[in-house]
DOFIVO-163964 format. One record per atom (N, C-alpha, C): residue in three letters; z, x, y. Coordinates in steps of 0.1 Angstrom, whole numbers, padded with zeros to 4 digits, always signed. Example, Ala and Ser with C-alpha at 12.3 -4.5 7.8 and 13.67 -1.06 7.14 Angstrom:
REM DOFIVO-163964
ALA+0078+0132-0057ALA+0078+0123-0045ALA+0078+0132-0033SER+0071+0128-0022SER+0071+0137-0011SER+0079+0129+0000
REM end
This chain:
REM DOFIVO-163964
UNK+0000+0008-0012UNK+0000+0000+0000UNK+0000+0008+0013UNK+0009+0019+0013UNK+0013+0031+0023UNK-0003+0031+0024UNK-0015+0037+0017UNK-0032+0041+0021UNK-0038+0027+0027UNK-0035+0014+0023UNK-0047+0004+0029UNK-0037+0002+0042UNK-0025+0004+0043UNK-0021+0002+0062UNK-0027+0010+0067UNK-0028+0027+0062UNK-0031+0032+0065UNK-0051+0031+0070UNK-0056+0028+0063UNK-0072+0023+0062UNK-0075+0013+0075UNK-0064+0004+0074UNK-0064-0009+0080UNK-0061-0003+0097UNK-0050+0006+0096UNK-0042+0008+0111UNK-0057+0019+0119UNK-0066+0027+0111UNK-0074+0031+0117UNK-0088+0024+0126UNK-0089+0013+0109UNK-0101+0006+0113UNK-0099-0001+0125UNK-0087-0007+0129UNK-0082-0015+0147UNK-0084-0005+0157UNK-0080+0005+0156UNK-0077+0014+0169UNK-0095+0024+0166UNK-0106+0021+0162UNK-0122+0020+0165UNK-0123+0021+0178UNK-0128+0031+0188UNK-0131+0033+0199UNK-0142+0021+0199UNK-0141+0013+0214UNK-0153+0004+0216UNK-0159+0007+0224UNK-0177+0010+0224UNK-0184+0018+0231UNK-0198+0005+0238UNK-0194+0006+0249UNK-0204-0007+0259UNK-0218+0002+0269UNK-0226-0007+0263UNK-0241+0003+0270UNK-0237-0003+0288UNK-0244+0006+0295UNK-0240+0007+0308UNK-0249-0010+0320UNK-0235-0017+0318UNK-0238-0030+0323UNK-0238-0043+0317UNK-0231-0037+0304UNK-0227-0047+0292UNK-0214-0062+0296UNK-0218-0071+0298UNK-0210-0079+0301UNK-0198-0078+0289UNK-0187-0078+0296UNK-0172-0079+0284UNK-0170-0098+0276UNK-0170-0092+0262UNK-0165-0108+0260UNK-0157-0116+0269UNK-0157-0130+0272UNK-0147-0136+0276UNK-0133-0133+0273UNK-0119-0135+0282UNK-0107-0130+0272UNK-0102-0144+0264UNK-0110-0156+0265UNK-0103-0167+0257UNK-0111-0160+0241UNK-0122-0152+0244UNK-0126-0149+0229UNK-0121-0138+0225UNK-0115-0131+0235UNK-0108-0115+0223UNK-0095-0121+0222UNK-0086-0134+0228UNK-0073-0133+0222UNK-0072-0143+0217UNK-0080-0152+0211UNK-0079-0163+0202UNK-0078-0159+0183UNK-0061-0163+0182UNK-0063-0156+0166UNK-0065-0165+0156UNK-0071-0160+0147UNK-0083-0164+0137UNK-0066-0164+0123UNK-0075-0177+0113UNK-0066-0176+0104UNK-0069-0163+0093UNK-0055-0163+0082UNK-0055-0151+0080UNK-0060-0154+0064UNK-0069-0143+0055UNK-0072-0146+0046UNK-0068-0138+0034UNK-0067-0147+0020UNK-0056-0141+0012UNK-0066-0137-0001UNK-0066-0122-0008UNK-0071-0120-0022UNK-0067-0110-0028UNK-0072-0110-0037UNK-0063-0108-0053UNK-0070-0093-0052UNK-0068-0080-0053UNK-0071-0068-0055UNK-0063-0059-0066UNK-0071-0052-0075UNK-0068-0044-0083UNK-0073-0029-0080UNK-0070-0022-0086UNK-0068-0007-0085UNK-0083-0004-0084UNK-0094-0013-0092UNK-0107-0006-0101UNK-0116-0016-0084UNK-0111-0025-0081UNK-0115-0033-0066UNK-0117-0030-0057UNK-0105-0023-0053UNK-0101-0019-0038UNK-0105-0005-0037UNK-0107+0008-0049UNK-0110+0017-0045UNK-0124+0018-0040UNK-0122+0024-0028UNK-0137+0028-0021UNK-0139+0020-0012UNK-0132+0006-0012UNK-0135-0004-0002UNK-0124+0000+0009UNK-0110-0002+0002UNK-0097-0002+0012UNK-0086+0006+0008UNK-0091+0015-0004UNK-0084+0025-0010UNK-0076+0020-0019UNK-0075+0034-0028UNK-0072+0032-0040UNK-0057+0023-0044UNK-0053+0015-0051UNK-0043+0007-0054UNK-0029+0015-0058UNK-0017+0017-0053UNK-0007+0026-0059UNK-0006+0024-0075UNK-0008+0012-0077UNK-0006+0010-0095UNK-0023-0003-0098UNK-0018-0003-0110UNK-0028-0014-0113UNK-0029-0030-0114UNK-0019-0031-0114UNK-0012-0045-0111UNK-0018-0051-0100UNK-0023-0063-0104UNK-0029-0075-0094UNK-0019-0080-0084UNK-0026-0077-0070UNK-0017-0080-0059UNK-0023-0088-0052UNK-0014-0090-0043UNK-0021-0107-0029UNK-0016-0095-0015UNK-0026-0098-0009UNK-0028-0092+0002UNK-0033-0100+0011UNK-0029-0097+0023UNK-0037-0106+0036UNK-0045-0098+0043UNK-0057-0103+0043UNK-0069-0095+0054UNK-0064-0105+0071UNK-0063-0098+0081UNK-0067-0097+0091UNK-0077-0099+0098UNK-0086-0106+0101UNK-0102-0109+0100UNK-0100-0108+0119UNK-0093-0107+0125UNK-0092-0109+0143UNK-0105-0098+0149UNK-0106-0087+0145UNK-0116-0080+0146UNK-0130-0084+0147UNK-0128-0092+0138UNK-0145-0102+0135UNK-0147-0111+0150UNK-0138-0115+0152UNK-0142-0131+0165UNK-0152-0125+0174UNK-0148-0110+0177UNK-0162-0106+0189UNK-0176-0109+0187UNK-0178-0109+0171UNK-0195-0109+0169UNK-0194-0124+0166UNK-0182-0132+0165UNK-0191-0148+0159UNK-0195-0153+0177UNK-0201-0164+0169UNK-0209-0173+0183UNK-0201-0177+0194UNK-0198-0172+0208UNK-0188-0179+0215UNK-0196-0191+0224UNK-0188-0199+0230UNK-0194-0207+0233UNK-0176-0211+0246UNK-0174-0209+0262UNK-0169-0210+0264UNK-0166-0224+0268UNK-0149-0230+0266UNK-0145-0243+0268UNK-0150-0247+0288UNK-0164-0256+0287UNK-0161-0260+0301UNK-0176-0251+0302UNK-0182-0242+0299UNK-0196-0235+0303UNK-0204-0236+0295UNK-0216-0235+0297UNK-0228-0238+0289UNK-0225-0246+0278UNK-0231-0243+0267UNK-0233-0256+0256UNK-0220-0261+0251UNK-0216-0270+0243UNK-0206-0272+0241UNK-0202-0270+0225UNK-0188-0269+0222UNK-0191-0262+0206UNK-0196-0266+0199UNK-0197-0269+0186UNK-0202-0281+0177UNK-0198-0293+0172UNK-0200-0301+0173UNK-0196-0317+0170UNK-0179-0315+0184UNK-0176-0308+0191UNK-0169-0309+0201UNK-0156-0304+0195UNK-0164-0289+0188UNK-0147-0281+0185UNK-0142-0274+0195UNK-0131-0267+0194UNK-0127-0259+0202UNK-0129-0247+0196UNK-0127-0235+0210UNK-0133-0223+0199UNK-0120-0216+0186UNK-0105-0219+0190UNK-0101-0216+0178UNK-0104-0223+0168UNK-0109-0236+0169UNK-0116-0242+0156UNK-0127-0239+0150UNK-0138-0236+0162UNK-0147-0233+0157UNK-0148-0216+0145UNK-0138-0208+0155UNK-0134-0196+0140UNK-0126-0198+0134UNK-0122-0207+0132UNK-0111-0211+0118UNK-0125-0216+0105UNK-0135-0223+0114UNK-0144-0228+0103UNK-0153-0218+0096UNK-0152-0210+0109UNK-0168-0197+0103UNK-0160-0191+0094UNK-0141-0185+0093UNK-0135-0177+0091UNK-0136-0185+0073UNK-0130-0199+0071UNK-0135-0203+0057UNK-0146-0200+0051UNK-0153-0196+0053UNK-0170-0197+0048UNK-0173-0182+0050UNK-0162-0166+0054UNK-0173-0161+0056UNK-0173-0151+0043UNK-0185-0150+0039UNK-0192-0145+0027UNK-0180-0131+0026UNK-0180-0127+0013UNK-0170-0116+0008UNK-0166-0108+0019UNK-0150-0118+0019UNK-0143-0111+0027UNK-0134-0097+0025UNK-0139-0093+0012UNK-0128-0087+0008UNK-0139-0072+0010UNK-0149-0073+0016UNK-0155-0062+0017UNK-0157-0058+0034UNK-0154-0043+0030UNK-0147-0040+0044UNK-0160-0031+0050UNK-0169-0028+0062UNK-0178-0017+0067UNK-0171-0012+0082UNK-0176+0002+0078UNK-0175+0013+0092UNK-0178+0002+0105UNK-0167+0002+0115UNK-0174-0008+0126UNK-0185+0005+0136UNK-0194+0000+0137UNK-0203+0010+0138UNK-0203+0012+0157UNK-0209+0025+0159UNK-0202+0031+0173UNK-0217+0030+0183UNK-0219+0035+0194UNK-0225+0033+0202UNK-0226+0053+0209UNK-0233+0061+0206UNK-0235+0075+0215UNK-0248+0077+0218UNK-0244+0078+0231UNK-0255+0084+0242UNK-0266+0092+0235UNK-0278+0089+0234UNK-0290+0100+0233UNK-0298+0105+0238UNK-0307+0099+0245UNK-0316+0102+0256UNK-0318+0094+0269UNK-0326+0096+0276UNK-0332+0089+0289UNK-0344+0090+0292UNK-0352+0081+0288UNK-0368+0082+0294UNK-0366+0074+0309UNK-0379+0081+0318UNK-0381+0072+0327UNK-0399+0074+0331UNK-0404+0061+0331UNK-0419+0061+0331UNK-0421+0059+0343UNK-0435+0064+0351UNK-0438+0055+0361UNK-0452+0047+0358UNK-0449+0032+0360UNK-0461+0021+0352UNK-0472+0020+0363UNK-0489+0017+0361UNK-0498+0015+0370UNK-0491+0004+0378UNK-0497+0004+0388UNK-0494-0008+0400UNK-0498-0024+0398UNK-0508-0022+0393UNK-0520-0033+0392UNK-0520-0041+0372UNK-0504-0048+0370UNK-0507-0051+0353UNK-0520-0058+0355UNK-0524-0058+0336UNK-0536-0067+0334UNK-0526-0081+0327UNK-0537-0091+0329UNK-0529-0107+0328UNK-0539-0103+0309UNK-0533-0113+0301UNK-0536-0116+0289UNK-0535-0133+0290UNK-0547-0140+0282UNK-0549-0154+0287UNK-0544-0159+0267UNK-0536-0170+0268UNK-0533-0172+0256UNK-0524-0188+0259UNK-0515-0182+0246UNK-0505-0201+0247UNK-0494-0192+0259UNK-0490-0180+0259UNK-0478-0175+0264UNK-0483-0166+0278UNK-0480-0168+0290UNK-0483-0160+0300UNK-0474-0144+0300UNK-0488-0133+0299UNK-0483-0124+0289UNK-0490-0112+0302UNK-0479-0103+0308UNK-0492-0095+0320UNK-0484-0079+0304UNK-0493-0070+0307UNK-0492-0056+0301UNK-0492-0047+0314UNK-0487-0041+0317UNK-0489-0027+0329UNK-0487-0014+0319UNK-0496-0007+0321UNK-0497+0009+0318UNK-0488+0016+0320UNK-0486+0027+0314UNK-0479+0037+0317UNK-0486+0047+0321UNK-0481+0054+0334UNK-0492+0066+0340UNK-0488+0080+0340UNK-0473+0082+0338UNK-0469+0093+0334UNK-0454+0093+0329UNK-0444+0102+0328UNK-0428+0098+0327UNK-0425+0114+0321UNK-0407+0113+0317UNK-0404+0122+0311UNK-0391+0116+0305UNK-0387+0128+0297UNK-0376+0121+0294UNK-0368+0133+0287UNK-0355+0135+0281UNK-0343+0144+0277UNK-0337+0136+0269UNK-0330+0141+0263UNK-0318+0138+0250UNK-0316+0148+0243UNK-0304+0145+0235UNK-0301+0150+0222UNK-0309+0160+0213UNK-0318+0156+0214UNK-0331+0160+0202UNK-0340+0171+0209UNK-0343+0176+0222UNK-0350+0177+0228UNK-0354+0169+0244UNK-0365+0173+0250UNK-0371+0170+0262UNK-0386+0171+0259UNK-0394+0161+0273UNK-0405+0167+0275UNK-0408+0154+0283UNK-0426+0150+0283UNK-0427+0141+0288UNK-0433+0131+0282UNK-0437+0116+0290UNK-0442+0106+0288UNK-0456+0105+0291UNK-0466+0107+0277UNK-0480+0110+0279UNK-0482+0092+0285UNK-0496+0095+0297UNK-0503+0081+0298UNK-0511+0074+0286UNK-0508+0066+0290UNK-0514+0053+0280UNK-0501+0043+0269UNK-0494+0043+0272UNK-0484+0034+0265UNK-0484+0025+0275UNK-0477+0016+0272UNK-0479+0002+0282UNK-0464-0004+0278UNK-0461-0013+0287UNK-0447-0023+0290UNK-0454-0036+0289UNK-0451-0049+0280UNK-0455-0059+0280UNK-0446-0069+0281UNK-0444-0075+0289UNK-0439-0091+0295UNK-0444-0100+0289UNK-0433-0110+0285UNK-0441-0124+0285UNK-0431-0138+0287UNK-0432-0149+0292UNK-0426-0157+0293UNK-0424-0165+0281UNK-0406-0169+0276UNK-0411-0176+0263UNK-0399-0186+0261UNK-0405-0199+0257UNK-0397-0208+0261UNK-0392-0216+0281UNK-0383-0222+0278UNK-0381-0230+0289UNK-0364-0222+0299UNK-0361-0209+0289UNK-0352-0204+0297UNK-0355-0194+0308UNK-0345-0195+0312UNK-0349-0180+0323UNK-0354-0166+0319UNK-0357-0161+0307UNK-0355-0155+0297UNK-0368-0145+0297UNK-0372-0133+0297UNK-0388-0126+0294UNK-0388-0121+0286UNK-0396-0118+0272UNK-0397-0112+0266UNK-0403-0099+0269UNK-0396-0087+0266UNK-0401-0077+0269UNK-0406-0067+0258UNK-0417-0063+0258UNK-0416-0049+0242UNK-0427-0041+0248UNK-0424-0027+0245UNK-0431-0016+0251UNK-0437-0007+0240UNK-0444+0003+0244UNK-0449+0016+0233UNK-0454+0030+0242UNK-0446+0038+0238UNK-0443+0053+0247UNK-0450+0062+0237UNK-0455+0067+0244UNK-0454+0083+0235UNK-0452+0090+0240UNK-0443+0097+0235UNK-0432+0110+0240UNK-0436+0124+0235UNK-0437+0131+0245UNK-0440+0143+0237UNK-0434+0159+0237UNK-0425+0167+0232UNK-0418+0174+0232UNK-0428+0188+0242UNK-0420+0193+0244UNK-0420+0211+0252UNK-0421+0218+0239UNK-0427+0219+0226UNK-0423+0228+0217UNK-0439+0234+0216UNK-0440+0243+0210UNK-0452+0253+0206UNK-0456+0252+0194UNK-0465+0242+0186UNK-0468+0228+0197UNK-0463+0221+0194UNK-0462+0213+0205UNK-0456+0203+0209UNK-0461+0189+0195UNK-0445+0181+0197UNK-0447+0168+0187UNK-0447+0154+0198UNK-0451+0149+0189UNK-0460+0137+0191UNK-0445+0127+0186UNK-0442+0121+0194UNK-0428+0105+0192UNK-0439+0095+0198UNK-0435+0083+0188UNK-0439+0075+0195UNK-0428+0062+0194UNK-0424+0060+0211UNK-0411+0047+0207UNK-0417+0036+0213UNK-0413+0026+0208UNK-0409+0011+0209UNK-0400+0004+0211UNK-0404-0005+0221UNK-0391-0012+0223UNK-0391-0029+0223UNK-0380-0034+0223UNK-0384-0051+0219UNK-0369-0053+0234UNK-0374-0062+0239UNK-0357-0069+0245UNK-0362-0077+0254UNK-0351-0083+0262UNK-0349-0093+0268UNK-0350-0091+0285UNK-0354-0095+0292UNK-0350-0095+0310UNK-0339-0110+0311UNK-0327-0114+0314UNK-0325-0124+0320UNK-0322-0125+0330UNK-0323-0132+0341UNK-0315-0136+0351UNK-0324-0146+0358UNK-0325-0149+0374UNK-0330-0161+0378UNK-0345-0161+0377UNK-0351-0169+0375UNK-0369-0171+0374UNK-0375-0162+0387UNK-0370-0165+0399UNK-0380-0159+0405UNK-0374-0140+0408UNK-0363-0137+0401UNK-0362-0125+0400UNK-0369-0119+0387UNK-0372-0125+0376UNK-0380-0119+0366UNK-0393-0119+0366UNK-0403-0131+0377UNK-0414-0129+0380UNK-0420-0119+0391UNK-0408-0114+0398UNK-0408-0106+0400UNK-0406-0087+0399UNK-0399-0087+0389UNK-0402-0075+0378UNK-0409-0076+0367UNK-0417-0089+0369UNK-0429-0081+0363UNK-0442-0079+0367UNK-0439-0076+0384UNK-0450-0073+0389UNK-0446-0065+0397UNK-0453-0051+0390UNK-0444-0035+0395UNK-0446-0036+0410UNK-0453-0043+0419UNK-0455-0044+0433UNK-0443-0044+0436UNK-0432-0054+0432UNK-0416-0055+0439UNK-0408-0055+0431UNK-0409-0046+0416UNK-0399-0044+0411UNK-0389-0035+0414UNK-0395-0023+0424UNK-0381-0011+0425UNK-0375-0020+0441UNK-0376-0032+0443UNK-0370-0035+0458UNK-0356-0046+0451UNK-0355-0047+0437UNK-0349-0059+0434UNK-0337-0051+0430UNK-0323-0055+0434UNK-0310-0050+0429UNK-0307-0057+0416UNK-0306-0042+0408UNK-0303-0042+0393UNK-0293-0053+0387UNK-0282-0054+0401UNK-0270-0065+0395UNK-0278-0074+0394UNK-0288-0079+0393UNK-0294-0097+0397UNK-0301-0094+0380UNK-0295-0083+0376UNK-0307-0092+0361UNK-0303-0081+0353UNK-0305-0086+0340UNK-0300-0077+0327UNK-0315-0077+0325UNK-0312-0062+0318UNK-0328-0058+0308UNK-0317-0050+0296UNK-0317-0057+0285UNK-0313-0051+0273UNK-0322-0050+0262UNK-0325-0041+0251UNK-0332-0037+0241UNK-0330-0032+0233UNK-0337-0030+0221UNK-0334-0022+0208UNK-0346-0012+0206UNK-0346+0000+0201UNK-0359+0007+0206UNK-0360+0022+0187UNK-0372+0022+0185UNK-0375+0026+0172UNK-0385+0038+0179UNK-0378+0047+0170UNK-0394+0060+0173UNK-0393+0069+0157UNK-0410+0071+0157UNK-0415+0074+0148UNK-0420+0091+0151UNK-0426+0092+0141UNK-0435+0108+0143UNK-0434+0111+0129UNK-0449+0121+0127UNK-0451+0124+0113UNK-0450+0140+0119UNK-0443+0140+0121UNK-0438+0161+0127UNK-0428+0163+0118UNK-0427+0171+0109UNK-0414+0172+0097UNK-0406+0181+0105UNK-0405+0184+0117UNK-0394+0191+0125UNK-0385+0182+0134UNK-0393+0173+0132UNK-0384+0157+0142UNK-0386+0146+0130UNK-0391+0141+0123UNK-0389+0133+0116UNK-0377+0127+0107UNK-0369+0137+0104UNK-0357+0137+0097UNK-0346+0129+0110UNK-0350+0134+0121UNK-0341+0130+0129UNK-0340+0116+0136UNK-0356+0114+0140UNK-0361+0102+0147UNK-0362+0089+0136UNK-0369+0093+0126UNK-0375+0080+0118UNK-0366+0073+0109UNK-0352+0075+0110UNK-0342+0066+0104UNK-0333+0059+0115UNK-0333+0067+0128UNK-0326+0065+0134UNK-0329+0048+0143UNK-0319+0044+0151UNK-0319+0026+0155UNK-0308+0030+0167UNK-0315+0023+0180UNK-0308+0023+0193UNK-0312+0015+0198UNK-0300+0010+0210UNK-0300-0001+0216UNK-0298+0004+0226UNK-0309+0000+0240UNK-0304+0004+0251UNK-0307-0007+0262UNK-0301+0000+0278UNK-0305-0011+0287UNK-0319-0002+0296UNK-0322-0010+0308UNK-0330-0004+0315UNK-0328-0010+0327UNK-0334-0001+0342UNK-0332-0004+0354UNK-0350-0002+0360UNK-0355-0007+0371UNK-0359-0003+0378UNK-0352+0005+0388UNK-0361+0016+0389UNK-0354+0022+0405UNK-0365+0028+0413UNK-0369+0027+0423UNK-0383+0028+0433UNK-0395+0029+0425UNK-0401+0037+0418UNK-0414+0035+0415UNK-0414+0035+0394UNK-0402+0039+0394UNK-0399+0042+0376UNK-0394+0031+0371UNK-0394+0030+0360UNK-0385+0022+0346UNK-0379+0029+0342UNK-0367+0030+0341UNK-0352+0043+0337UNK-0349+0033+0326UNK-0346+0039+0313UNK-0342+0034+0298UNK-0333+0048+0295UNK-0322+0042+0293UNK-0308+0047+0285UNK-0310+0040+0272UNK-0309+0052+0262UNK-0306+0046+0249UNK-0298+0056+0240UNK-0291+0045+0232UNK-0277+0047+0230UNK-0279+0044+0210UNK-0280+0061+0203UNK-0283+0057+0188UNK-0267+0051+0184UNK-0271+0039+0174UNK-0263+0033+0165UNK-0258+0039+0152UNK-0242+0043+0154UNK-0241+0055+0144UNK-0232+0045+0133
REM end
């Protein structure tokens, strides 16, 4: 028992790592406590998950599941939608907390570290794309970028694509870079990125028309993303092509600045 407090007293005290501009949960959602759940663990069970058992003997243990409430669905009392069928939110995680799939399995809560920084500067003039979804693409005309891994720059011809989707305030955003190192010779990255713009309609029709995107203050709108890079260079490949990061991005005068942060 002395090893799973021990297991348990580490896994709470998890440094929590917020990409830069990350709204904080509500605090009705980090101090609402969740019920507590009860199971049977043996020696041949628990080892590897929550550490090995002092003896072999079948024991009742209580999991702690409070850690979890951050990632279920919040929905504040009095804002936007309302819970379901008109729960409250400790109800509504008492219900997810019955149903949620093998509780008795425990993962690394996974961290957030700094990698790199690209920043592009996009043509002036996007091209419109005619379809069901109003969709403009703007070029990329040069950039650079640093991290972890190396530096170098942002060859032209990758592009940033926008589109409006749905009836929310909402833009879909996904891009394609190619990055290219300072090495002798030089490798070939190519990243992607998928995410969101939100804030008011006529602030996001307006970043996405690089004419007045570097005049618009960054507080008036989130740009969040998740971003993948590839390369068939076996001196970066090991590094890049498994890796997964989530980052945010800013306009600032003529560039698109992207922080991204690998998921360890």
């Amino acid at each position: 028992m002395a090893a799973r407090a021990a297991v348990a007293a580490a896994a709470t005290s998890l440094p929590s790592t917020s990409v830069q501009g990350h709204h904080p949960q509500p605090p009705s959602a980090a101090t609402t406590t969740p019920p507590t759940l009860t199971r049977q663990t043996t020696a041949e069970s628990a080892d590897g998950v929550w550490g090995a058992a002092d003896d072999g003997a079948e024991k009742s243990e209580q999991l702690d599941m409070s850690h979890l409430l951050p990632a279920l669905p919040f929905r504040g009392e009095g804002e936007g939608e309302p819970c379901p069928l008109g729960k409250s939110v400790d109800e509504t995680c008492r219900r997810a907390l019955d149903h949620f799939p093998c509780p008795n399995v425990a993962f690394p809560t996974p961290t957030l570290e700094f990698d790199f920084r690209v920043a592009v500067a996009l043509k002036n003039e996007p091209s419109q794309v005619q379809g069901r979804a109003h969709k403009e693409i703007t070029a990329v005309s040069s950039g650079s970028w640093s991290g972890s891994f190396g530096h170098g720059k942002v060859m032209a011809g990758g592009y940033d694509l926008g589109q409006a989707r749905g009836f929310r305030p909402i833009r879909i955003v996904e891009g394609a870079f190619i990055m290219q190192t300072t090495d002798e010779p030089p490798a070939t990255l190519e990243m992607r990125t998928r995410g969101s713009l939100s804030g008011p309609c006529d602030i996001l029709d307006a970043l996405l028309s690089t004419r007045s995107a570097n005049t618009i203050d960054p507080r008036k709108y989130g740009f969040r993303m998740f971003l993948t890079i590839k390369t068939a260079d076996k001196r970066y490949a090991e590094i890049v092509n498994c890796g997964l990061w989530v980052a945010s991005g800013v306009w600032k005068a003529e560039e698109l600045i992207i922080d991204a942060y690998r998921v360890a």
